[in-house]
N, C-alpha and C positions, 0 to 999 in steps of 0.2 A: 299525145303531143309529139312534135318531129322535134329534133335537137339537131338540123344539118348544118347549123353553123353558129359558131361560139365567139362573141364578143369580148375581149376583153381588152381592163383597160386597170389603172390604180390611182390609189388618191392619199396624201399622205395628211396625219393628225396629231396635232401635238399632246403627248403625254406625262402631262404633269407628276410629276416625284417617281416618272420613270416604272419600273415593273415588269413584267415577265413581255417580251418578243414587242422589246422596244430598242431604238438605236440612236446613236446621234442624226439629226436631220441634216442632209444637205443643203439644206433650202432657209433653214430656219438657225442660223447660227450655233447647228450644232446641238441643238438643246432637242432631251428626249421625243421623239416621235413613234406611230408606227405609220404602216403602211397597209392599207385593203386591196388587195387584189381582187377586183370580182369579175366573175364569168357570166355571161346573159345570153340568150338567144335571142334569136332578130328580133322578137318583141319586146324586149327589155324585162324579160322574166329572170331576176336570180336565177341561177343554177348553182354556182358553189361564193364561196369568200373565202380567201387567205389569209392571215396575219401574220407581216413580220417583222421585221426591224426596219425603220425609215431611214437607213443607210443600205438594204436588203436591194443589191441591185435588179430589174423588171425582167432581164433577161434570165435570171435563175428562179424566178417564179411561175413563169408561165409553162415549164414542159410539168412543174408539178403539181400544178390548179387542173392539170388537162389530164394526167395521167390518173392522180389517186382523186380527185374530188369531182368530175365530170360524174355526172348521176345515171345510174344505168336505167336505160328507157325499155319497159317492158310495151305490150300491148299485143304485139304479130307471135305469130310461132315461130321460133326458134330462138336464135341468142339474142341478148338484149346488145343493143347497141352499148359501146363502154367507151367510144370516142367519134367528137363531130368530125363532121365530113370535110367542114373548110375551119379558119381561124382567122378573126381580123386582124388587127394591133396596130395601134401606135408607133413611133419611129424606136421609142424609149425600150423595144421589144427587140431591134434591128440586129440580127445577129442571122451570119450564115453557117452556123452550127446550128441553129436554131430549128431554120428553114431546113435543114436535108435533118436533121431527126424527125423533125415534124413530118415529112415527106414518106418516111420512115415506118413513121406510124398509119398512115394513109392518111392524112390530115393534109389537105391544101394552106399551103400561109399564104394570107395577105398583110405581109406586113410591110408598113410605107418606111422607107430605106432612111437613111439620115441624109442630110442634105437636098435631098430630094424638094421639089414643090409641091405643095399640102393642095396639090389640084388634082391627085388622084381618083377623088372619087370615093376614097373611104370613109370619109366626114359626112355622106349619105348614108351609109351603113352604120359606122359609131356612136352616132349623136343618142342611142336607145342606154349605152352602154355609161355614156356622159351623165344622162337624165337620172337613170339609177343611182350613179352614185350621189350626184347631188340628191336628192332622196334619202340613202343613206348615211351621209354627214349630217342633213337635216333634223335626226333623231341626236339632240343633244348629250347624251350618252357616248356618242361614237363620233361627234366633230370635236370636242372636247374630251380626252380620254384621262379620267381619274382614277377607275378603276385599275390596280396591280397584278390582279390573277390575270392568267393566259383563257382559266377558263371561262371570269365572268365576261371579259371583254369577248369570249367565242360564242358566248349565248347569246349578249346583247345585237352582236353582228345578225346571228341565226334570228333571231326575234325580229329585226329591223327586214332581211328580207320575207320574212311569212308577212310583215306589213306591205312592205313593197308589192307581193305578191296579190295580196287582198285587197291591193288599192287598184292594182292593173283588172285583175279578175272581176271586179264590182263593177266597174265602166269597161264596159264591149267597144264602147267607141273607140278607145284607146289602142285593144289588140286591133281592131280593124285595119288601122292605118299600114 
């Protein structure tokens, strides 16, 4: 499997009675949330998820979803690949520290500037990344988050993509596109 370009994107979840890598929500009057950072390749296959506080701002998630949780890709001889080639993101990503780290690493950014008009052309590329997570929320477990542990909520996430992944891998029609 190629990994030459990494989607990502987050989505945030309200967690009731609070617990381990939860925050106040921006969005939601303050009251406990977290936040899923997840990583995809252009077919909308998982590659890693993050969890962290729904106050946890996008721009401090993404060099570390890319750096320690990007899966290293065996198959050819010699060293496995340990980071994609390009990166998409959202405006909510927009940072020019960002961009020359990323640069840095040998990672191309595409990521759509703030202010900018959303006629880029990355909403062709992202919407894999969109699909996923709603998929993700979809598992009532993790759009409603009750559990307190850091770890059961880490499993639940992990389980949800080996589903995601099962549901894309069973329908071919789907990777084709």
């Amino acid at each position: 499997m190629e990994h030459d370009t990494a989607i990502i994107d987050s989505a945030q979840v309200r967690a009731f009675g609070g617990g381990d890598q939860t925050g106040p929500s921006p969005v939601d009057r303050r009251k406990p949330g977290t936040k899923f950072t997840l990583m995809v390749d252009r077919n909308g296959v998982p590659l890693a998820v993050r969890i962290a506080g729904a106050n946890r701002s996008d721009q401090r998630e993404i060099l570390p979803i890319i750096q320690e949780e990007f899966p290293e890709v065996g198959g050819q001889p010699g060293r496995p690949q340990t980071t994609p080639d390009a990166v998409d993101a959202d405006a909510g990503y927009d940072s020019e520290t960002t961009r020359e780290v990323l640069r840095c690493l040998g990672i191309e950014p595409f990521i759509r500037k703030r202010g900018e008009q959303h006629g880029s052309g990355l909403g062709r590329v992202r919407w894999v990344v969109e699909r996923s997570l709603a998929w993700l929320k979809g598992l009532r477990r993790l759009r409603l988050r009750y559990d307190r542990s850091e770890t059961v909520i880490h499993g639940w996430a992990t389980m949800a993509m080996s589903v995601i992944n099962f549901r894309l891998w069973h329908d071919d029609i789907q990777l084709a596109r």
